[in-house]
C-alpha positions as CSV (number, residue, x, y, z in Angstrom):
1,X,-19.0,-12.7,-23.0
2,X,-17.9,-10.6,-20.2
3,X,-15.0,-11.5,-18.0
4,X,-16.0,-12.0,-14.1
5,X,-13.7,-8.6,-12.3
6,X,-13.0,-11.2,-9.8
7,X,-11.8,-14.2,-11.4
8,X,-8.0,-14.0,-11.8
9,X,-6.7,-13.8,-15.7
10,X,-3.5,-16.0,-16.9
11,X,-1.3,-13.1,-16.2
12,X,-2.3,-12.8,-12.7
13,X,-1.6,-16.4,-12.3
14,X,1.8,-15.6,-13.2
15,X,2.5,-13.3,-10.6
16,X,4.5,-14.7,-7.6
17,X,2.6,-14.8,-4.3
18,X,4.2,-12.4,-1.4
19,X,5.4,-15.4,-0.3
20,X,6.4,-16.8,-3.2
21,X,9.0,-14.1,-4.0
22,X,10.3,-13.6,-0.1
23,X,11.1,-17.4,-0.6
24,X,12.7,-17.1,-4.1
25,X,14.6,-14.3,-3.1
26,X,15.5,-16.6,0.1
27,X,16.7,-19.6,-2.3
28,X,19.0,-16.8,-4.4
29,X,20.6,-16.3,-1.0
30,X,21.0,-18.9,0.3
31,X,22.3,-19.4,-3.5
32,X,24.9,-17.2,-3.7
33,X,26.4,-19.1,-0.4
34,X,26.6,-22.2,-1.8
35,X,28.1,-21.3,-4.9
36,X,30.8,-19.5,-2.7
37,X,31.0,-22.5,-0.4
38,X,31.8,-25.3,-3.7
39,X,34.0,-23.1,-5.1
40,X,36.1,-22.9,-1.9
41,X,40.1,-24.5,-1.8
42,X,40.6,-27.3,0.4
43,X,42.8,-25.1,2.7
44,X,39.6,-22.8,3.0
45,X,37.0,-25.3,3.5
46,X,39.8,-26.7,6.3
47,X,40.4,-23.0,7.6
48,X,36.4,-22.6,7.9
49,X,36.0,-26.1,9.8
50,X,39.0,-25.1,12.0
51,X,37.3,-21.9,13.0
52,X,33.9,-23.4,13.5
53,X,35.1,-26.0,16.0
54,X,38.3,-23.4,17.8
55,X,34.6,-21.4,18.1
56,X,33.4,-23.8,20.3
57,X,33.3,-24.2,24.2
58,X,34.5,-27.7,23.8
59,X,38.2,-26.1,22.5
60,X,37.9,-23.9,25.5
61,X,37.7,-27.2,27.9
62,X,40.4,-28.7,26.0
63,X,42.6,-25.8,26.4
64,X,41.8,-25.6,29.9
65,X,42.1,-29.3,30.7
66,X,45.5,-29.2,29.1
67,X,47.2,-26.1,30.4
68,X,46.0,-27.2,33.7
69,X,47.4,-31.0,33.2
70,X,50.5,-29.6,31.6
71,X,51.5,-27.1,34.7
72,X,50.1,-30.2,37.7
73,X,52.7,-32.4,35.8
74,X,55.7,-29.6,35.3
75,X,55.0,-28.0,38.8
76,X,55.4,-32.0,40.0
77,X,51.9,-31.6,41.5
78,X,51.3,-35.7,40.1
79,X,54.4,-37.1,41.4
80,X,53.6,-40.2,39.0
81,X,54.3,-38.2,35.5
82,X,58.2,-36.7,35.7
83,X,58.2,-33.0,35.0
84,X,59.4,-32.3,30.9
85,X,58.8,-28.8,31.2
86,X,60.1,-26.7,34.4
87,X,59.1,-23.3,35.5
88,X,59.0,-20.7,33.8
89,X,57.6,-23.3,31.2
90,X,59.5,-22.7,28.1
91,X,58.1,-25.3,26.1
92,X,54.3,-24.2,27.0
93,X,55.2,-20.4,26.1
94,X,56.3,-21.4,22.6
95,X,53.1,-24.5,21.9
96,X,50.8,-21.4,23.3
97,X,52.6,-19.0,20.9
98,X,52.4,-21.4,18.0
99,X,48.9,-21.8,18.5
100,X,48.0,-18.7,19.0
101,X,49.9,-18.1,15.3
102,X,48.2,-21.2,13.6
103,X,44.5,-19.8,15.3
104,X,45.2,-16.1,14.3
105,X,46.1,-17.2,10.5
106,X,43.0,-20.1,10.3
107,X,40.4,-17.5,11.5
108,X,42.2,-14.8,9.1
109,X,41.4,-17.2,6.0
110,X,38.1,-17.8,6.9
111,X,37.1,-14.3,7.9
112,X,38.8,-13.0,4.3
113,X,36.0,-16.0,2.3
114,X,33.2,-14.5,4.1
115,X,34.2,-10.6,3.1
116,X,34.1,-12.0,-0.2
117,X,30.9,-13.1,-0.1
118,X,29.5,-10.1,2.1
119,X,31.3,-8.0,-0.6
120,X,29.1,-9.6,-3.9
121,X,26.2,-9.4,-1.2
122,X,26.5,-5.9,-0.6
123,X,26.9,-5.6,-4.8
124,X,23.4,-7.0,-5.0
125,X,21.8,-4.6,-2.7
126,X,23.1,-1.9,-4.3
127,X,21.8,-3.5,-7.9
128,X,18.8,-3.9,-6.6
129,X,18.5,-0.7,-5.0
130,X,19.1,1.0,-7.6
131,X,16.4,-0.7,-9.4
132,X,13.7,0.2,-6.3
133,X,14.7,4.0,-6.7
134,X,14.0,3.7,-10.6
135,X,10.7,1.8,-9.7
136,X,9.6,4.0,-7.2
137,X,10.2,7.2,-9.0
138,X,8.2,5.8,-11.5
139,X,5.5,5.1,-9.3
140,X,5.6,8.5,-8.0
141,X,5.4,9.9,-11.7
142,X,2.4,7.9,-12.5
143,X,0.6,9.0,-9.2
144,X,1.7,12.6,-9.4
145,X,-0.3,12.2,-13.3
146,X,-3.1,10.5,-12.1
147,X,-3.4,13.5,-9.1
148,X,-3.4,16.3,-12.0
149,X,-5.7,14.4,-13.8
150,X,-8.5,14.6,-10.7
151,X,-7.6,18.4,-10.9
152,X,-5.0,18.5,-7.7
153,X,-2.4,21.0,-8.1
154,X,1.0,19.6,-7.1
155,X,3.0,21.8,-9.2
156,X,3.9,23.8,-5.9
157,X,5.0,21.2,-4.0
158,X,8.5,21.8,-4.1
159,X,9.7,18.4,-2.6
160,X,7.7,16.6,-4.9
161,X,9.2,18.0,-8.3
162,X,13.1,16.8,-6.2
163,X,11.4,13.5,-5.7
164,X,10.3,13.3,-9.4
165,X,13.8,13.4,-10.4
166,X,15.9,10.1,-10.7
167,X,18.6,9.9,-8.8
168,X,22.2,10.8,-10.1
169,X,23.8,7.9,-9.5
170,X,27.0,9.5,-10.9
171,X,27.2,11.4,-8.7
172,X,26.8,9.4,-5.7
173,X,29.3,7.2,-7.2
174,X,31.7,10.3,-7.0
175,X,30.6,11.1,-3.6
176,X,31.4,7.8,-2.8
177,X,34.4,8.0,-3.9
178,X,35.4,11.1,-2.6
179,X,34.9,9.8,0.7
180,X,37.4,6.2,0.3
């Protein structure tokens, strides 16, 4: 009994969607993020939350509001509050100093966690870029046999036959390398 062209075999029900495998590769992702996130120390889950909320416009108001409140009350501006801190505000140069420490090392942490994980993302790329090349220079052999099979002379085509060659990847590696 002949098979209808149209009707889709078990193999083709296999095969992923479009879709399908733009969302998959989403989910690997998205992934390899939370893998990074649970394995995360408490001092860098504490860093990240730190810098999400000093990354805020609220922090700003709160710095604001208390600088401001802090130099009404030490220039004796609210005659209510005693002055703790006279001009040229000693105390506030060394709390802004210390904070601008404690920031600079919090958003250091958490910027040094997300290299990590932009580092194993760029790893991937290259994996599977490195697989695409292969893939397509496959391709490209297949079509440039399928071309001399209908009789089309490519063998002049001197682009082609540079094409047709895999990639040294040792040589880009040494390139690279060169170059750090």
């Amino acid at each position: 009994m002949a098979q209808n062209p149209f009707q889709k075999s078990a193999v083709d029900k296999k095969i992923l969607s479009y879709e399908q495998r733009i969302s998959h590769r989403q989910e690997i992702i998205r992934s390899i993020k939370a893998k990074a996130n649970m394995r995360r120390t408490r001092a860098e889950q504490f860093a990240d939350w730190m810098t999400a909320f000093f990354g805020t416009s609220a922090f700003l108001w709160f710095n604001i509001i208390w600088f401001v409140l802090w130099l009404l009350i030490n220039t004796e501006s609210l005659p209510f509050i005693p002055a703790f801190d006279p001009y040229p505000f000693g105390v506030l140069t060394m709390v802004v100093s210390l904070e601008a420490i404690v920031l600079a090392i919090i958003v250091l942490i958490s910027q040094n966690r997300s290299a990590k994980i932009s580092e194993l993302r760029e790893e991937i790329d290259i994996q599977v870029n490195m697989i695409a090349e292969m893939e397509i220079t496959k391709t490209m052999k297949l079509m440039a046999l399928l071309l001399e099979k209908n009789g089309i002379n490519i063998a002049t085509d001197p682009e082609l036959k540079t094409m047709l060659e895999p990639m040294d990847m040792e040589k880009i590696k040494q390139a690279l390398e060169s170059e750090m």
